[in-house]
mmCIF file of the N, C-alpha and C atoms, coordinates in Angstrom:
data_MODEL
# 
_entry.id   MODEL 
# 
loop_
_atom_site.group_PDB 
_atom_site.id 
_atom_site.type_symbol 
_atom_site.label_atom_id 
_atom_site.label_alt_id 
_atom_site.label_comp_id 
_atom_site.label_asym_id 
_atom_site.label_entity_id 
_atom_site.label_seq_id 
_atom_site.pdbx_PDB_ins_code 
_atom_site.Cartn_x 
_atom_site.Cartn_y 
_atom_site.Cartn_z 
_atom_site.occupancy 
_atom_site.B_iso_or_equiv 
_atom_site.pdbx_formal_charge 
_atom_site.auth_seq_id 
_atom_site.auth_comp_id 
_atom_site.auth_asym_id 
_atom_site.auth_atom_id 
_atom_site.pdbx_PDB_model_num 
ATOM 1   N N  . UNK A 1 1  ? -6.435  13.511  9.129  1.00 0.00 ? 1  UNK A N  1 
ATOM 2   C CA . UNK A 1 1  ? -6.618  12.127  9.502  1.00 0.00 ? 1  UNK A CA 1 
ATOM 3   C C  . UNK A 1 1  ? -6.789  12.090  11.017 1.00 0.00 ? 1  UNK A C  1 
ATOM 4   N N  . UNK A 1 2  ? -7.469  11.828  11.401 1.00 0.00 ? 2  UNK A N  1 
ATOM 5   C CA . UNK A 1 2  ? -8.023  11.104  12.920 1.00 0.00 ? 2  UNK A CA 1 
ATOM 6   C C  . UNK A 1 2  ? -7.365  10.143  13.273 1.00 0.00 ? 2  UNK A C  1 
ATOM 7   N N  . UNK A 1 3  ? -6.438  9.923   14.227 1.00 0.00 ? 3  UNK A N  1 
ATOM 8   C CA . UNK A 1 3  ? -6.054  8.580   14.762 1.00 0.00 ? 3  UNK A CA 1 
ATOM 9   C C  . UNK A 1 3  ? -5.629  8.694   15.982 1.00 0.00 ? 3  UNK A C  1 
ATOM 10  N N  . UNK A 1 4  ? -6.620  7.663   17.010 1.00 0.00 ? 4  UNK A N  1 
ATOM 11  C CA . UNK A 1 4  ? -7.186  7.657   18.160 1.00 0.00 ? 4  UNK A CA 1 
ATOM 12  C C  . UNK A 1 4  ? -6.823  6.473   19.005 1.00 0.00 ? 4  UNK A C  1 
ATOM 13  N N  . UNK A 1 5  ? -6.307  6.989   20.097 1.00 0.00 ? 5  UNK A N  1 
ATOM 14  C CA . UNK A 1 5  ? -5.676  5.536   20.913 1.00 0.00 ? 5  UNK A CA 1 
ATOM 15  C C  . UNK A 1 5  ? -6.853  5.878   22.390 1.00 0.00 ? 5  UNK A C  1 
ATOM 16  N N  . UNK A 1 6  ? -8.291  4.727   22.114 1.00 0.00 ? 6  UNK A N  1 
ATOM 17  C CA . UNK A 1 6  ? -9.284  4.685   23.097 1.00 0.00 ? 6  UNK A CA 1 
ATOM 18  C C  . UNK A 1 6  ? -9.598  6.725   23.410 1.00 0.00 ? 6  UNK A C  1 
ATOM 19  N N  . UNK A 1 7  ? -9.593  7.427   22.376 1.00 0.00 ? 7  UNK A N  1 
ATOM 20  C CA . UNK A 1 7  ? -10.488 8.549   22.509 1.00 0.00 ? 7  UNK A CA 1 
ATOM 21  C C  . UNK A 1 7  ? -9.180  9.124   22.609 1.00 0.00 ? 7  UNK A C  1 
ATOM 22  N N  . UNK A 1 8  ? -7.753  9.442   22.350 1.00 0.00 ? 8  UNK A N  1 
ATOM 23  C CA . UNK A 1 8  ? -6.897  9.987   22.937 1.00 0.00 ? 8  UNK A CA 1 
ATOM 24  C C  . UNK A 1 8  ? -6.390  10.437  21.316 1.00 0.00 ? 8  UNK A C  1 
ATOM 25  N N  . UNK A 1 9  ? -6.320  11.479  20.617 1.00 0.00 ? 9  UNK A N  1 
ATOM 26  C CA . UNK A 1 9  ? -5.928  11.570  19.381 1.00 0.00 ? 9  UNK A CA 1 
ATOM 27  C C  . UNK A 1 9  ? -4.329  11.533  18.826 1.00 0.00 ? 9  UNK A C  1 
ATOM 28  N N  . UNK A 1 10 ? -3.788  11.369  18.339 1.00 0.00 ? 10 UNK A N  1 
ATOM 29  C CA . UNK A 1 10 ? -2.372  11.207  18.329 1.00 0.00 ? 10 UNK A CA 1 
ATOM 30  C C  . UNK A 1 10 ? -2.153  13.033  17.842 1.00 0.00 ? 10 UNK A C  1 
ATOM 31  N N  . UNK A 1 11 ? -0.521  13.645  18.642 1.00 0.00 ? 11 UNK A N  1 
ATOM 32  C CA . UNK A 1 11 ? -0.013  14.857  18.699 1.00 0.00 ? 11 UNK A CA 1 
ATOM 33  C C  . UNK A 1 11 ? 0.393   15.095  17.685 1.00 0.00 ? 11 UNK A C  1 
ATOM 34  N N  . UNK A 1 12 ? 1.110   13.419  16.896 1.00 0.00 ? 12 UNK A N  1 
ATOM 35  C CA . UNK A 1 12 ? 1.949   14.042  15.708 1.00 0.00 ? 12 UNK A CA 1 
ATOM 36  C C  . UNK A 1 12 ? 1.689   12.746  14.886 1.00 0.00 ? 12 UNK A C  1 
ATOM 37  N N  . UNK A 1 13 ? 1.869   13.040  13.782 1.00 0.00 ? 13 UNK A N  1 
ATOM 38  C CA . UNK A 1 13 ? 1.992   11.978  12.281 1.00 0.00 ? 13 UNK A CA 1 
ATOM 39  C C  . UNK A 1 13 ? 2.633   12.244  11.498 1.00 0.00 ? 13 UNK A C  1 
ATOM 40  N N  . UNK A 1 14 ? 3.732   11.265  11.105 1.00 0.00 ? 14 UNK A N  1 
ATOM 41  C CA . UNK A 1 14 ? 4.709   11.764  10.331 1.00 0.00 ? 14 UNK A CA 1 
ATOM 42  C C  . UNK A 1 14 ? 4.761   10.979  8.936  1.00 0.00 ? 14 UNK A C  1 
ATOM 43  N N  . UNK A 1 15 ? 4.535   11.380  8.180  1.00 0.00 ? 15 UNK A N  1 
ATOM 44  C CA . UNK A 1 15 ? 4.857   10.117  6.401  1.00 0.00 ? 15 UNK A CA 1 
ATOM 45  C C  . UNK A 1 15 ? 6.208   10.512  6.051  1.00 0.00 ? 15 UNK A C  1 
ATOM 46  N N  . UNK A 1 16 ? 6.671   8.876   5.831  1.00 0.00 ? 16 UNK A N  1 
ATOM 47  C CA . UNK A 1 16 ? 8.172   8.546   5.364  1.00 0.00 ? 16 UNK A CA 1 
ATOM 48  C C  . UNK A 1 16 ? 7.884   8.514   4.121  1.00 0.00 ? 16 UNK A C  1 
ATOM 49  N N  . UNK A 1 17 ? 8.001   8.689   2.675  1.00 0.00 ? 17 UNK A N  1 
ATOM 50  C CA . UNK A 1 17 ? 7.406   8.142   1.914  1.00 0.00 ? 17 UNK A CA 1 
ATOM 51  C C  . UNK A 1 17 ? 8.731   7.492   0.842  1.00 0.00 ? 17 UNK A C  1 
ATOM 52  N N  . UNK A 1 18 ? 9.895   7.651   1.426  1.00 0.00 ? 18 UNK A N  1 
ATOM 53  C CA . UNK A 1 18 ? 10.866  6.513   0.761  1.00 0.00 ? 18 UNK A CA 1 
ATOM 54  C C  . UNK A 1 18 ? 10.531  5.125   1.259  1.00 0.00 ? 18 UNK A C  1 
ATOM 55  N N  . UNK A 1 19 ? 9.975   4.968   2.330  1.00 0.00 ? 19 UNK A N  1 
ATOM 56  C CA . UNK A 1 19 ? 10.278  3.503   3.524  1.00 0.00 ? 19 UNK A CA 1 
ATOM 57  C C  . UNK A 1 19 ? 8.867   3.347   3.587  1.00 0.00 ? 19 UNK A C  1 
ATOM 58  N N  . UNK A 1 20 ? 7.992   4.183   2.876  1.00 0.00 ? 20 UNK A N  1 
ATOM 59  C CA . UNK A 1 20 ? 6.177   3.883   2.779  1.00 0.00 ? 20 UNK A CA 1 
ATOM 60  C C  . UNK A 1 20 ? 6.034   3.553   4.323  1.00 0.00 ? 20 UNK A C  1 
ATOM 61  N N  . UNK A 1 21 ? 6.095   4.156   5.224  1.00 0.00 ? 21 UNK A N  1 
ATOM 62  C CA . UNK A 1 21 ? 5.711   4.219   6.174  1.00 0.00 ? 21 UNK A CA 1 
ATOM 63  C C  . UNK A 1 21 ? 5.445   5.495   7.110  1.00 0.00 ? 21 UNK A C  1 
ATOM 64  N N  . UNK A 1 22 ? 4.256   5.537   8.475  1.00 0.00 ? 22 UNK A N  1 
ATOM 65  C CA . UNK A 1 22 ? 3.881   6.342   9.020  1.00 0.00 ? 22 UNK A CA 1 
ATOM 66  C C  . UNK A 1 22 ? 4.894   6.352   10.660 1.00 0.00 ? 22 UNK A C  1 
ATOM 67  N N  . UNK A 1 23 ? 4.751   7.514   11.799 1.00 0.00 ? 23 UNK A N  1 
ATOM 68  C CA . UNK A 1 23 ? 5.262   7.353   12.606 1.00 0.00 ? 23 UNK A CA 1 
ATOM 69  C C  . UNK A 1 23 ? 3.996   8.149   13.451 1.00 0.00 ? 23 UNK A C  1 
ATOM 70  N N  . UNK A 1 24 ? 3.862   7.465   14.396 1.00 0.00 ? 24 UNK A N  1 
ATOM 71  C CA . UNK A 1 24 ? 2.662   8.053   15.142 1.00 0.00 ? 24 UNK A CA 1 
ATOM 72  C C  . UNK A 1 24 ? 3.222   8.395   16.893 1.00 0.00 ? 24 UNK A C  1 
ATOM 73  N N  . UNK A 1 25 ? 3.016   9.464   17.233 1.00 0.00 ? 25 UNK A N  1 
ATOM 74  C CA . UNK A 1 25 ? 3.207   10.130  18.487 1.00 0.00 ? 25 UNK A CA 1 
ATOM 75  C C  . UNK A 1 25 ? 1.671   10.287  19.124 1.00 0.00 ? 25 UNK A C  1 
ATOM 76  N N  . UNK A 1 26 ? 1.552   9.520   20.277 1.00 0.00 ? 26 UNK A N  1 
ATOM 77  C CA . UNK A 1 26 ? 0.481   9.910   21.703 1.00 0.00 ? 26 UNK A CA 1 
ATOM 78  C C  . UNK A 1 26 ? 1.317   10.842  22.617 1.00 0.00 ? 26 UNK A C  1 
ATOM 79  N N  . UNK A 1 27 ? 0.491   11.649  23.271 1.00 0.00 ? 27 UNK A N  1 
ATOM 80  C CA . UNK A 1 27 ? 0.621   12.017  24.400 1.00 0.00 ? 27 UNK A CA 1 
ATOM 81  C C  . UNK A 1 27 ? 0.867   11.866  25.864 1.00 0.00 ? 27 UNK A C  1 
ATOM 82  N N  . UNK A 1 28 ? 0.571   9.467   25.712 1.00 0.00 ? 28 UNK A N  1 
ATOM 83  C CA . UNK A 1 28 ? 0.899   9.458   26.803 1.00 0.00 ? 28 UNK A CA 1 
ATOM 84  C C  . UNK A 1 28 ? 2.153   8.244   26.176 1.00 0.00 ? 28 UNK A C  1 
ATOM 85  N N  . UNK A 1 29 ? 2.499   7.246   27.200 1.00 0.00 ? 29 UNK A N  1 
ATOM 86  C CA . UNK A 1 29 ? 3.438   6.420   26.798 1.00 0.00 ? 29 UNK A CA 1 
ATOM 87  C C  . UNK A 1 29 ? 2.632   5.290   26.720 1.00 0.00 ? 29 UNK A C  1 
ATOM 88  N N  . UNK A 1 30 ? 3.155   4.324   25.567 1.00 0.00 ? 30 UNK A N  1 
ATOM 89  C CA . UNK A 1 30 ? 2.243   2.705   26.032 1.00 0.00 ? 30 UNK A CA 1 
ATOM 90  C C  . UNK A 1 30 ? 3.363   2.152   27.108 1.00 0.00 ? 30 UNK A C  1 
ATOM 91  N N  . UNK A 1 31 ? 2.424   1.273   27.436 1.00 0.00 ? 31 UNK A N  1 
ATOM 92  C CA . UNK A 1 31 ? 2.988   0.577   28.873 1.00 0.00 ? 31 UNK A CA 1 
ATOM 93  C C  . UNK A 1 31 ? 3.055   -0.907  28.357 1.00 0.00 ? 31 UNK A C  1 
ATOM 94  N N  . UNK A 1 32 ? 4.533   -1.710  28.869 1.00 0.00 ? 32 UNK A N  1 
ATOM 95  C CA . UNK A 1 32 ? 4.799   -2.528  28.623 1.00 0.00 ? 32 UNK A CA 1 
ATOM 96  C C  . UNK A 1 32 ? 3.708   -3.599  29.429 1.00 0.00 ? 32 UNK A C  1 
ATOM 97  N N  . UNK A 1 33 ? 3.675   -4.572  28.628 1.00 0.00 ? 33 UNK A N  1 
ATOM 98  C CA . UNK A 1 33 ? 2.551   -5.931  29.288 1.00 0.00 ? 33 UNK A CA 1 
ATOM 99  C C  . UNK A 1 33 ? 0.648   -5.130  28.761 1.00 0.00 ? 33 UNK A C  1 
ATOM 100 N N  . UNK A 1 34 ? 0.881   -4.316  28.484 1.00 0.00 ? 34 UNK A N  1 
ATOM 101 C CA . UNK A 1 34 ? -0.394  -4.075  28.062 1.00 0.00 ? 34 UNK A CA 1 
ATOM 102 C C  . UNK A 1 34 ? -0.777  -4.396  26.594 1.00 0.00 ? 34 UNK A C  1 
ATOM 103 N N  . UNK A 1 35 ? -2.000  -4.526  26.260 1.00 0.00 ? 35 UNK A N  1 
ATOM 104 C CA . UNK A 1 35 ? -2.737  -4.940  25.020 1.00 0.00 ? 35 UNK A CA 1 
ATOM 105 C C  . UNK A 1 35 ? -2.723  -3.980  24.313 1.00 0.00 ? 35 UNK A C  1 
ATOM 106 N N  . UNK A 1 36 ? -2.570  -3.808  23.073 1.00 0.00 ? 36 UNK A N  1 
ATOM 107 C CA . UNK A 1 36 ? -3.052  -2.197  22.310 1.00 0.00 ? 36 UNK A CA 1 
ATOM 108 C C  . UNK A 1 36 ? -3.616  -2.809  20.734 1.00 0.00 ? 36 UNK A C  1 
ATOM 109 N N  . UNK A 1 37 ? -4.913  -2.407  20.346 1.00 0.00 ? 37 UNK A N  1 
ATOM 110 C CA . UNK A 1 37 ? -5.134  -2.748  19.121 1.00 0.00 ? 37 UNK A CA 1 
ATOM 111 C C  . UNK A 1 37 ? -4.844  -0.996  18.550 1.00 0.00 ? 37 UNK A C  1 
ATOM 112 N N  . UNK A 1 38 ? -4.374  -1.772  17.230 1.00 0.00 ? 38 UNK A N  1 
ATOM 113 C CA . UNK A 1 38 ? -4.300  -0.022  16.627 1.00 0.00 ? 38 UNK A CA 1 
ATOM 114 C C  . UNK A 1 38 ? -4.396  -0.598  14.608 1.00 0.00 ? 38 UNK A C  1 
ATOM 115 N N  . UNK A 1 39 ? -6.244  0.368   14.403 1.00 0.00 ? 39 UNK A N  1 
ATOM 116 C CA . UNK A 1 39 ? -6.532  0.223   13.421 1.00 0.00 ? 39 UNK A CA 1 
ATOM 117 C C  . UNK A 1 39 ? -6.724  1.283   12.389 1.00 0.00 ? 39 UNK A C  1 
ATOM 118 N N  . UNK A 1 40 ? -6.061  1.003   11.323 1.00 0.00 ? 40 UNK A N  1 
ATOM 119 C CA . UNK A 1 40 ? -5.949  1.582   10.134 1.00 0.00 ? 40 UNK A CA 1 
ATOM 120 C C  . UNK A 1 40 ? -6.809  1.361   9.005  1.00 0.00 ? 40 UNK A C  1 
ATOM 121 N N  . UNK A 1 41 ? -7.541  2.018   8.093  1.00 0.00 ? 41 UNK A N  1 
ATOM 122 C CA . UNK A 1 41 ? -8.115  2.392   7.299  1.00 0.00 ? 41 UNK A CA 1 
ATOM 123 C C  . UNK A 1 41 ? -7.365  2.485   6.224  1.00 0.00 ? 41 UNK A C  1 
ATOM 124 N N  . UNK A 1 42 ? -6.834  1.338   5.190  1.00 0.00 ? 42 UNK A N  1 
ATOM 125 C CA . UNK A 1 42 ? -5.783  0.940   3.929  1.00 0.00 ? 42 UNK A CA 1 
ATOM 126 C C  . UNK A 1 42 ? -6.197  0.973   2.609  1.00 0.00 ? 42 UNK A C  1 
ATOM 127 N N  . UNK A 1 43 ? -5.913  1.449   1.780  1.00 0.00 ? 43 UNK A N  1 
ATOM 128 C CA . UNK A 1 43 ? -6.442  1.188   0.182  1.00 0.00 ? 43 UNK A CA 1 
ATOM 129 C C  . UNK A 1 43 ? -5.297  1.136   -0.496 1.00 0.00 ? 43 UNK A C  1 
ATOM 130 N N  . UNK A 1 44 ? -4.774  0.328   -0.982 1.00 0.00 ? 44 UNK A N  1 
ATOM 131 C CA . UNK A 1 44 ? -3.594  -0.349  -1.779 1.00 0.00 ? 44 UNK A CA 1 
ATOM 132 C C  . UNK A 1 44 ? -3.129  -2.050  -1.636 1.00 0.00 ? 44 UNK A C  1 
ATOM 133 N N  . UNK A 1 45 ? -1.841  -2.151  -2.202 1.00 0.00 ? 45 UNK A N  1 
ATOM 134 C CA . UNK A 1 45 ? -1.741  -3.222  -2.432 1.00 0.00 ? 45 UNK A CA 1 
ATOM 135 C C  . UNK A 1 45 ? -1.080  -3.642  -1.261 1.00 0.00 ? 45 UNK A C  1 
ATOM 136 N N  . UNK A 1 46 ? -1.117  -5.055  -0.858 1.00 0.00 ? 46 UNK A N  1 
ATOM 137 C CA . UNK A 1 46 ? -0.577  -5.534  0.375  1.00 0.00 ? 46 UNK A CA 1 
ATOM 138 C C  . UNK A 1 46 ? 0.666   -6.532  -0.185 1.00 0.00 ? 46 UNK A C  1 
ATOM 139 N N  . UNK A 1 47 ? 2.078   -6.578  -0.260 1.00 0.00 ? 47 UNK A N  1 
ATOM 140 C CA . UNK A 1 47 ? 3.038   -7.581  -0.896 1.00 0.00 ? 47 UNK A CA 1 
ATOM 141 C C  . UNK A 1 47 ? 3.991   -7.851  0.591  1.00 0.00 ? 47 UNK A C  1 
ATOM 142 N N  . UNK A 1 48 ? 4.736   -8.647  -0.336 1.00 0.00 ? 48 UNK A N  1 
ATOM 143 C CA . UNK A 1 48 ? 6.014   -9.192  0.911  1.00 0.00 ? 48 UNK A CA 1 
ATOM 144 C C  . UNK A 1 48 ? 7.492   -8.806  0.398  1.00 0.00 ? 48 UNK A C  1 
ATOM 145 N N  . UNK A 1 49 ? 7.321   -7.286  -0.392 1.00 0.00 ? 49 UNK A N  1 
ATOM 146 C CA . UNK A 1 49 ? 8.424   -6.754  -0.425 1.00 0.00 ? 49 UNK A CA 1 
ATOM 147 C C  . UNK A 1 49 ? 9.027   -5.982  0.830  1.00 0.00 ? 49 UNK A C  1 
ATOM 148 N N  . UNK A 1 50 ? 8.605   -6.364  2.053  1.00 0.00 ? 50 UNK A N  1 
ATOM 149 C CA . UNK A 1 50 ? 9.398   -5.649  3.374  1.00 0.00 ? 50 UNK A CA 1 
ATOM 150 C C  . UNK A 1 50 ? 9.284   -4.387  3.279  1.00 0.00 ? 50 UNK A C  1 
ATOM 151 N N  . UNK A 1 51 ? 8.093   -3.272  2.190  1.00 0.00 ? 51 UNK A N  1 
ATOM 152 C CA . UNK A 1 51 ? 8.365   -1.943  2.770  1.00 0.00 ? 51 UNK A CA 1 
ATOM 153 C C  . UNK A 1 51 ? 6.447   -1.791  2.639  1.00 0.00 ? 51 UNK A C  1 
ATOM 154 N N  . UNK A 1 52 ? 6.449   -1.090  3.441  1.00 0.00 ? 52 UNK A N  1 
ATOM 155 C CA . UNK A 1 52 ? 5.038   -0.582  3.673  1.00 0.00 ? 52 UNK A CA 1 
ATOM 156 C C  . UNK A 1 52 ? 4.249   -0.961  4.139  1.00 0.00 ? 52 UNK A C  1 
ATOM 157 N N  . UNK A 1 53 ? 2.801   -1.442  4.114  1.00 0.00 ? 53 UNK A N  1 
ATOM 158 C CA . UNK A 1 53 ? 1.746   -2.762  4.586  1.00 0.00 ? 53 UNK A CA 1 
ATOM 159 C C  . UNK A 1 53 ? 2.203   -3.929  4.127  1.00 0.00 ? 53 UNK A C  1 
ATOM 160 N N  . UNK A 1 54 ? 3.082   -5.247  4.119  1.00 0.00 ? 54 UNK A N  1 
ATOM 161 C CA . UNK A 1 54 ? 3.396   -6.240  3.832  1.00 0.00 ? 54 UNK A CA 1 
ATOM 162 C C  . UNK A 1 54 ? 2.899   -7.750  4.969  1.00 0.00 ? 54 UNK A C  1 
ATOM 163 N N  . UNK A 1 55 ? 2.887   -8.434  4.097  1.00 0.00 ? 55 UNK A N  1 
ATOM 164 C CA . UNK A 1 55 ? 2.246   -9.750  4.574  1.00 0.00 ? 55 UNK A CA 1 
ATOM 165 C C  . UNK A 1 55 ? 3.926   -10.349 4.957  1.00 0.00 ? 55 UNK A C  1 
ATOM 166 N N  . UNK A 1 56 ? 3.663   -11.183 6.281  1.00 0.00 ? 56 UNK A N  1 
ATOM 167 C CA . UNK A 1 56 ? 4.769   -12.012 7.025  1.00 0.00 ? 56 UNK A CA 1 
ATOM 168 C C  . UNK A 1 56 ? 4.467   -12.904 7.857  1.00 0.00 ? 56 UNK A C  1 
ATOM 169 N N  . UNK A 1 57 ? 5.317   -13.868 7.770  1.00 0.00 ? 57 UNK A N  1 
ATOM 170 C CA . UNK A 1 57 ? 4.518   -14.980 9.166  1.00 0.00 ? 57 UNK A CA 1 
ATOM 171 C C  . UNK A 1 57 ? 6.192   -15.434 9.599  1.00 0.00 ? 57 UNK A C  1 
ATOM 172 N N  . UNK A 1 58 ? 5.730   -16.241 10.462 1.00 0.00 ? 58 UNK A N  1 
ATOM 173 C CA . UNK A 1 58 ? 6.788   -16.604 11.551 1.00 0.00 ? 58 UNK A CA 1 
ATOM 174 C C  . UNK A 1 58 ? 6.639   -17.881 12.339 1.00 0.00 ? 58 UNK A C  1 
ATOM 175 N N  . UNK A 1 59 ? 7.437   -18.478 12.980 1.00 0.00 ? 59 UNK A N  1 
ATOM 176 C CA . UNK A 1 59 ? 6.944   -19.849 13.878 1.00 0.00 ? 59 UNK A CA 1 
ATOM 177 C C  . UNK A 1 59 ? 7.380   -19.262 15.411 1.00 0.00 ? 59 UNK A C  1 
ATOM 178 N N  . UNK A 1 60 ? 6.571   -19.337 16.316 1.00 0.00 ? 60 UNK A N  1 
ATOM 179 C CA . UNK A 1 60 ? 6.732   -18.725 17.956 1.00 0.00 ? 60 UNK A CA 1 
ATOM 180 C C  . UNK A 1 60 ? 7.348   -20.257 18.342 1.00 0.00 ? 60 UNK A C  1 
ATOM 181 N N  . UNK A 1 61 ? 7.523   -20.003 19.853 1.00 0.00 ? 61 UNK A N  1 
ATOM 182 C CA . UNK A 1 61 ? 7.835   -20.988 20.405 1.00 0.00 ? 61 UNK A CA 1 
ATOM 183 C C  . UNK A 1 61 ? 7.796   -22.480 20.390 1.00 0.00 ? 61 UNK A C  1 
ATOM 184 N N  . UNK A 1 62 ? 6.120   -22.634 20.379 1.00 0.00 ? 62 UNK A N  1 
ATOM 185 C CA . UNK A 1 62 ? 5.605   -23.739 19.782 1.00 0.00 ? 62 UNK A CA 1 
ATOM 186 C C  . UNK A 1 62 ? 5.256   -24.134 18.844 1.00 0.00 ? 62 UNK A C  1 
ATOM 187 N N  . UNK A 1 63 ? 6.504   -23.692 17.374 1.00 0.00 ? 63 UNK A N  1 
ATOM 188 C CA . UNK A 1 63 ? 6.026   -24.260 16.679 1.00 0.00 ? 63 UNK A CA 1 
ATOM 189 C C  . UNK A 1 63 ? 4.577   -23.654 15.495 1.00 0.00 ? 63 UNK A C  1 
ATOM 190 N N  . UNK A 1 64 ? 4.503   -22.807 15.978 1.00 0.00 ? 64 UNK A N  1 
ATOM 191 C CA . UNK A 1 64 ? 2.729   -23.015 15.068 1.00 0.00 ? 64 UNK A CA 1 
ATOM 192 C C  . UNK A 1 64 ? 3.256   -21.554 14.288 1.00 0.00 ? 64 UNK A C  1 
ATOM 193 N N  . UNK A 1 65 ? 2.738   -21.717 13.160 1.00 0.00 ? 65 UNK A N  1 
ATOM 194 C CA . UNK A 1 65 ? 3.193   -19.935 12.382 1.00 0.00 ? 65 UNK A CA 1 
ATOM 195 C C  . UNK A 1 65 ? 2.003   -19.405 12.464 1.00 0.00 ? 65 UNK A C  1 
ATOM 196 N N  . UNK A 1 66 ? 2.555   -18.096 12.741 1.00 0.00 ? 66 UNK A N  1 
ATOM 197 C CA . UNK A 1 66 ? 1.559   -17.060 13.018 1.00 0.00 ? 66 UNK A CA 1 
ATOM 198 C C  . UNK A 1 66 ? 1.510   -16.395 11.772 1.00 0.00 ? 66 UNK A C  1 
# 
């Protein structure tokens, strides 16, 4: 698997597969206040059982759910 932060490949990838989740290691550090998109390539089901790819929303400050 290829996974690339702006051309920078990640060192390590780790699968949890009790907690259906991944852990991804770069080489450098992200930096706080900065933007980072980070996209995945998914084939399964998406639920709101809290483990794996799950759907969630929330209300921020003002009010509006995200």
């Amino acid at each position: 698997m290829g996974i690339c932060m702006f051309g920078v490949t990640a060192t390590s990838v780790s699968y949890h597969v009790e907690d259906e989740s991944i852990t991804l290691e770069f080489p450098e550090m992200l930096h706080i206040g900065t933007s980072w998109i980070l996209e995945i390539a998914y084939i399964g089901i998406i639920n709101d059982k809290l483990s794996g790819f799950y759907r969630s929303v929330y209300t921020d400050a003002e009010n509006n759910v995200q």
